[in-house]
VEXDREN-2710 file (C-alpha; in Angstrom, 1 decimal):
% VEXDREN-2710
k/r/px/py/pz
1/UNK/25.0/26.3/-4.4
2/UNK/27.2/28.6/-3.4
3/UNK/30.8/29.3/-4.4
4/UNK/33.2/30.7/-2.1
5/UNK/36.9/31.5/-3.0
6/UNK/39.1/31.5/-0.6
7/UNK/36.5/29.6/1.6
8/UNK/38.9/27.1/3.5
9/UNK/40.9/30.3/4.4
10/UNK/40.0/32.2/7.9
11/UNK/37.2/34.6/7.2
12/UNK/36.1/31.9/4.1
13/UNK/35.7/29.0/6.8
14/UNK/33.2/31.1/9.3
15/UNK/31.7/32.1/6.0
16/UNK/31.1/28.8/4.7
17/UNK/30.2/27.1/8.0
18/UNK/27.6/30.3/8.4
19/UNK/26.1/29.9/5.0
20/UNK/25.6/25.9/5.9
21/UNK/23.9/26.9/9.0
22/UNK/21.5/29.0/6.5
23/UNK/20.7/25.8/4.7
24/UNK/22.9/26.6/2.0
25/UNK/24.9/24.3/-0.3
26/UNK/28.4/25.6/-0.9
27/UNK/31.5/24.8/-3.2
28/UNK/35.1/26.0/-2.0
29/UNK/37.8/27.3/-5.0
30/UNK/40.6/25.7/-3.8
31/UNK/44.0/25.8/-5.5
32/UNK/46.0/23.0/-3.6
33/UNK/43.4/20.2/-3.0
34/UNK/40.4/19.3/-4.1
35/UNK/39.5/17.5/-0.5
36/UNK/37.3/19.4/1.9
37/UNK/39.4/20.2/4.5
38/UNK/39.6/19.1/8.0
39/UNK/38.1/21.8/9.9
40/UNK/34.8/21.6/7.5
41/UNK/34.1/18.2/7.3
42/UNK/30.4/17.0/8.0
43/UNK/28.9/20.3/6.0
44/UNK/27.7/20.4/2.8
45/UNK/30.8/21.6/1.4
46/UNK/31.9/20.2/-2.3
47/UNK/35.1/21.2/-4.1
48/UNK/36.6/22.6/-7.2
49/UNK/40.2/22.6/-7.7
50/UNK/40.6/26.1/-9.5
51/UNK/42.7/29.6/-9.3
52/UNK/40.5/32.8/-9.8
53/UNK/43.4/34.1/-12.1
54/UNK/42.5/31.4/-14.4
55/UNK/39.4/30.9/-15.5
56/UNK/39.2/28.2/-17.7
57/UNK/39.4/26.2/-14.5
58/UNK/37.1/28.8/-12.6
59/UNK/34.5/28.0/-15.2
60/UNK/34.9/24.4/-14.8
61/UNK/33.5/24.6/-11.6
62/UNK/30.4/25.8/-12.9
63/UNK/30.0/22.9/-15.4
64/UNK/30.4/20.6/-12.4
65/UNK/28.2/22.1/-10.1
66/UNK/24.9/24.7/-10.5
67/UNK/26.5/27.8/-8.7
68/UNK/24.0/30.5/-7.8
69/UNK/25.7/32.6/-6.1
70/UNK/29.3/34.0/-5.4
71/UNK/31.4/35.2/-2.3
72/UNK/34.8/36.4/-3.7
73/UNK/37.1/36.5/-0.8
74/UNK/40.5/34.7/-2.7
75/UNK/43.2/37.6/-2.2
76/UNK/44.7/38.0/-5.8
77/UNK/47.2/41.0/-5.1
78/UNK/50.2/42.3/-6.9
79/UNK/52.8/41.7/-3.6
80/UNK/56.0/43.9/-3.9
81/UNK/58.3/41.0/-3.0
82/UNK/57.3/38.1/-5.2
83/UNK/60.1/39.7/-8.1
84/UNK/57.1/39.9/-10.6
85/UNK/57.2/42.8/-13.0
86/UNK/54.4/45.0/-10.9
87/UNK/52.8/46.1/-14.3
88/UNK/52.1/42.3/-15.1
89/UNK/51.0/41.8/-11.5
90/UNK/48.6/44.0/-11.1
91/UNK/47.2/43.3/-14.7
92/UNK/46.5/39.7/-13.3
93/UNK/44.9/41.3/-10.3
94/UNK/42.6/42.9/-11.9
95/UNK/41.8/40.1/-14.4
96/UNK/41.2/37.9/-11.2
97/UNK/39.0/40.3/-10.5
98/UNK/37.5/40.5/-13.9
99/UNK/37.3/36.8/-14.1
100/UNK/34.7/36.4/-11.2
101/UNK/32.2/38.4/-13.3
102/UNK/32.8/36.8/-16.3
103/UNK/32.1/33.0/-14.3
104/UNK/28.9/34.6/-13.4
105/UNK/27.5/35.7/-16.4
106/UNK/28.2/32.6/-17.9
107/UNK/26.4/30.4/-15.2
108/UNK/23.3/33.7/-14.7
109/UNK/24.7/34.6/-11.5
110/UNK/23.1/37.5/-10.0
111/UNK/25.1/38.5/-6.8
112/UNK/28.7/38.5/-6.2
113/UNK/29.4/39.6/-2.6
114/UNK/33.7/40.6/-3.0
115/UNK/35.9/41.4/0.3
116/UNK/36.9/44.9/0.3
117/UNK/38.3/46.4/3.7
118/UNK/38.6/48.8/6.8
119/UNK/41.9/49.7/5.0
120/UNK/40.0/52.3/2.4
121/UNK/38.7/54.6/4.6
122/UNK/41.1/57.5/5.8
123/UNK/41.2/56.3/9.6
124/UNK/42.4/59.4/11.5
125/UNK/39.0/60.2/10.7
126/UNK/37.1/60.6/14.3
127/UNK/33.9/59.1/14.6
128/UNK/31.7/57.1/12.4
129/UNK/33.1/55.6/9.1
130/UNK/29.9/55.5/6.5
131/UNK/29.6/53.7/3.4
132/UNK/29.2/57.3/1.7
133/UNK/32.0/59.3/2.9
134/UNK/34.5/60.4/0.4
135/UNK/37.8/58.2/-0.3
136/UNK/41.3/59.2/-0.5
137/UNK/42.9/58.1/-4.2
138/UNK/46.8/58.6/-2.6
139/UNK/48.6/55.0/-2.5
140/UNK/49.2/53.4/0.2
141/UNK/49.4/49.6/1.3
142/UNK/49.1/47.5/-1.8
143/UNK/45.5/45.5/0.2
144/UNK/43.6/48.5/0.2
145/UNK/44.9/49.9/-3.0
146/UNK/43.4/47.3/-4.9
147/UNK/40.3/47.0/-3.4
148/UNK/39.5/50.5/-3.8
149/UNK/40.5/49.8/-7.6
150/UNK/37.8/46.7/-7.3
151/UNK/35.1/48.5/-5.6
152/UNK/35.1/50.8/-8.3
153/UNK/34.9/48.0/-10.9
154/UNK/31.9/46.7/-9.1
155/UNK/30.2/50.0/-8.9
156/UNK/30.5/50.4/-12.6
157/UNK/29.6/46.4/-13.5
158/UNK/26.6/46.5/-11.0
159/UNK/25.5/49.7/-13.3
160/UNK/26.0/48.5/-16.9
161/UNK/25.4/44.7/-16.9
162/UNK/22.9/42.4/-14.7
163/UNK/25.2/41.9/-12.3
164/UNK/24.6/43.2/-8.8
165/UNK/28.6/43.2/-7.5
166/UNK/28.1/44.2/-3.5
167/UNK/31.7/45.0/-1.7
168/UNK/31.8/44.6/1.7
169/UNK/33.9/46.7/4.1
170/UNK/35.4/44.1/6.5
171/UNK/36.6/45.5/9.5
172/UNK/39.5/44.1/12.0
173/UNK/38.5/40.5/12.0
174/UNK/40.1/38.1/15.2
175/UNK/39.5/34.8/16.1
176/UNK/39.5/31.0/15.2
177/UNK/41.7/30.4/12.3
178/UNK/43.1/34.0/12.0
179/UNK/46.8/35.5/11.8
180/UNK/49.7/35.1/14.2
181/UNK/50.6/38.0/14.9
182/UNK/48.6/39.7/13.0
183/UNK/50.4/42.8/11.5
184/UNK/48.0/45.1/11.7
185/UNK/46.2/44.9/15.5
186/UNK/47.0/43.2/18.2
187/UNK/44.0/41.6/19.5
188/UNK/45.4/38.3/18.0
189/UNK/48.7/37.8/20.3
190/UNK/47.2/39.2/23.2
191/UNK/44.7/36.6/23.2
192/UNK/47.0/33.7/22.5
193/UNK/49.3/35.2/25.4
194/UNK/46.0/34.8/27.5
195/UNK/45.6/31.0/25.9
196/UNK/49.4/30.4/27.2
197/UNK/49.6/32.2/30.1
198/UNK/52.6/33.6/28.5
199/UNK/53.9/37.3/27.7
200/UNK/52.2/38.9/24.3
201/UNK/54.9/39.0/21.3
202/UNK/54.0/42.1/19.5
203/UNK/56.8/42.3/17.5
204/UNK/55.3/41.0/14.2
205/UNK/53.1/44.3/14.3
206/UNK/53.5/46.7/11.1
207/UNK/53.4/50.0/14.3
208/UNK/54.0/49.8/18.0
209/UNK/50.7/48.8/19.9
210/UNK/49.8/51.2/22.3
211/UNK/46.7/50.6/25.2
212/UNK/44.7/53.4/23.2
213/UNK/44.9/52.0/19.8
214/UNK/41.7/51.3/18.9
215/UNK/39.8/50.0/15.7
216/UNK/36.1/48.6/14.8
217/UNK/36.7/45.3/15.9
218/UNK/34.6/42.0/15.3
219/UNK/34.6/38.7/15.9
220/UNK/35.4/36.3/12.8
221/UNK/31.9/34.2/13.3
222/UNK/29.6/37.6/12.9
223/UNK/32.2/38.5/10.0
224/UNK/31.1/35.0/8.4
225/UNK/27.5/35.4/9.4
226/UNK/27.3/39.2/8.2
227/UNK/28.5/38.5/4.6
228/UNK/26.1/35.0/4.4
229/UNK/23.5/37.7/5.2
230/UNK/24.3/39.8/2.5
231/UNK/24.6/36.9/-0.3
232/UNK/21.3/35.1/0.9
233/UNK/19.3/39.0/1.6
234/UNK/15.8/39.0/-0.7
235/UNK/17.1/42.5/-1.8
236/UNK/20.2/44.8/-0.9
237/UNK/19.3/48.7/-1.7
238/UNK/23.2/49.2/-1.9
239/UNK/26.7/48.3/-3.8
240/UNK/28.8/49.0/-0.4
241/UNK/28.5/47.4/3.0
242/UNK/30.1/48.2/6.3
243/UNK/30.7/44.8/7.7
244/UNK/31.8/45.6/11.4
245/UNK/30.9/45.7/14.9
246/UNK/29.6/49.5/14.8
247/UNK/31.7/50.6/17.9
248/UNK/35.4/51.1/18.9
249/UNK/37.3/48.9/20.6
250/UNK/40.8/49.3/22.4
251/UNK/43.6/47.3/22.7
252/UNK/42.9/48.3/26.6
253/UNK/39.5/46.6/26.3
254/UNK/40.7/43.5/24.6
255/UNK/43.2/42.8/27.8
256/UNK/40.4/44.0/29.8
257/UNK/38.2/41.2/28.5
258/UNK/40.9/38.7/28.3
259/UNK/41.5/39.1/32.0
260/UNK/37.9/37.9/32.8
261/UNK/38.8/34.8/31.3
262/UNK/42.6/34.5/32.8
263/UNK/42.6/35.8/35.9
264/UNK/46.0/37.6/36.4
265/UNK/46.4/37.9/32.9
266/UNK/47.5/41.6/32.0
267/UNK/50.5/43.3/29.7
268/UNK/51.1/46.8/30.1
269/UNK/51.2/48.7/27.4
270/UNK/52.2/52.3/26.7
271/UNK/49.5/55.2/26.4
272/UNK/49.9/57.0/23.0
273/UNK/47.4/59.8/24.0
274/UNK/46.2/60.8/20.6
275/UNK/44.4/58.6/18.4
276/UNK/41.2/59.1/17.2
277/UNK/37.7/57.3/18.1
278/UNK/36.5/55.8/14.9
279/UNK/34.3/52.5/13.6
280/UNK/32.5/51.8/11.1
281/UNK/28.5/52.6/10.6
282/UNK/26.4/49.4/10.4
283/UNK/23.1/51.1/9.5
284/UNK/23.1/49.7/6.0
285/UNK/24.1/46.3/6.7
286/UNK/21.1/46.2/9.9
287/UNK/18.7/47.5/7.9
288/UNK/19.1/45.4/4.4
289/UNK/20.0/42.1/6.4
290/UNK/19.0/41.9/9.7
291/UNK/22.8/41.7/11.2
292/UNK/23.6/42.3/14.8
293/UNK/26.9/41.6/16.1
294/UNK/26.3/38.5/18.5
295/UNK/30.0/38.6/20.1
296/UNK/30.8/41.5/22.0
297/UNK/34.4/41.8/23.4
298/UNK/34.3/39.8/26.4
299/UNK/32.1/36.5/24.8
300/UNK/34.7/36.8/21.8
301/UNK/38.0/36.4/24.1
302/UNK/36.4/33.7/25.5
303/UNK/35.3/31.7/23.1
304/UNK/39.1/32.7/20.7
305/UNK/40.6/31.8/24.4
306/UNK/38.9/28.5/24.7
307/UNK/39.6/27.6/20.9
308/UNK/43.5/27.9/21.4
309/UNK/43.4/26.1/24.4
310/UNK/41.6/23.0/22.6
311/UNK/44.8/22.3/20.8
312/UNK/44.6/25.3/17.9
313/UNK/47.5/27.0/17.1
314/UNK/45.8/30.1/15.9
END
């Protein structure tokens, strides 16, 4: 069996449906409930009412089920606005962290496969992001922050225990179950706008969205399919994973696509002119798994399209 954290949650769902598809057997960590949620009913999904940050309760998840392997995807970060003292906050991040490993030593898990994100690399880099490329320490946005501070942990666990810690890379994720508006790209509410037939509201965006903006892009069911593949792979000759599309996408070609599926359906945005061409290189994860995007832009609008238009809000 296979335990998920944060596997009800939008990249955790496609995760655990994918992993199901695989044959697989999986328990959700939830905090709230301990019923399988809607959208996940008919798997074989079991659940364990637990919080990664403690684990006396993580641990009783093991003694109620055989767990054999581990997809960490549970976001424990020490937010700037929740009035916490930020020293104690990001000592329980870590220790979240910290707590995953120590759950799988005690139940002789080998493979922990832990969210890390597009967010670490330096993106005014042009061209092809790789796995090996060197990694600015400067702070920035408390999300990649930490997982750069986690990565590193699981470099150094995978080295000096019998764990084998594997972070994957996720790149900009859209589709069923995902944010609104998300506040980094704006893939999201343009394709609800097409769902609507309405005018895009970009105004929950972190940065103006320009036509040229452009980002490695997939689609949330090959982001749930690609890290199955690297929890359920016979052997993985790395620590770090690129889980992406391989190729740049545009917020240009996102309406393009979407206006195959609405005809009419367009939004002008303005031309910033000088952004650079980057996504991230999927060599390691083709080679060691197998993966191949199976959504490119246009089949992904319309299959998000048709989603929202069945009565989904996001």
């Amino acid at each position: 069996m296979i335990l998920i954290t944060g596997g009800a949650g939008f990249i955790g769902s496609h995760t655990t449906r994918a992993l199901a598809e695989a044959g697989q057997e999986c328990v959700l960590l939830q905090r709230r409930s301990p019923e399988v949620p809607p959208h996940l009913a008919g798997l074989p999904v079991h659940t364990a009412q637990g919080d990664v940050a403690d684990l006396s309760t993580l641990l009783a998840a093991g003694e109620k089920y055989p767990i054999t392997g581990i997809v960490h995807l549970a976001v424990a970060l020490p937010w700037g606005d929740t009035g916490d003292d930020p020293v104690d906050a990001s000592g329980r991040s870590v220790e979240a962290f910290l707590n995953i490993a120590r759950a799988a030593r005690t139940w002789g898990v080998r493979r922990i496969v832990t969210a890390s994100t597009i967010g670490v690399y330096d993106l005014g880099h042009e061209g092809a992001l790789r796995e090996d490329m060197p990694l600015s320490l400067a702070p920035s946005h408390p999300i990649p922050t930490f997982k750069k501070i986690t990565e590193l942990l699981a470099g150094h666990l995978s080295g000096v225990t019998d764990l084998e810690l594997v972070s994957a890379r996720i790149s900009g994720t859209w589709g069923p179950g995902g944010h609104q508006p998300d506040p980094f790209f704006a893939a999201p509410s343009l394709a609800l706008a097409a769902a609507r037939r309405s005018t895009p509201d970009l105004s929950g965006m972190l940065h103006p969205a320009h036509a040229d903006d452009a980002l490695d892009l997939l689609y949330v069911k090959d982001t749930g399919r690609a890290l199955a593949l690297l929890q359920l792979a016979d052997e993985l000759n790395h620590t770090t994973y690129n889980v992406a599309s391989g190729r740049s996408t545009s917020n240009a070609d996102v309406i393009t696509a979407l206006g195959t599926v609405e005809p009419g359906f367009g939004h002008d945005l303005p031309v910033a002119g000088n952004g650079p061409a980057n996504w991230l290189d999927i060599t390691r994860l083709r080679q060691d798994t197998g993966f191949e995007p199976r959504f490119d832009t246009a089949s992904a609008a319309a299959d998000y399209v048709a989603w929202l238009r069945a009565g989904n809000e996001r």
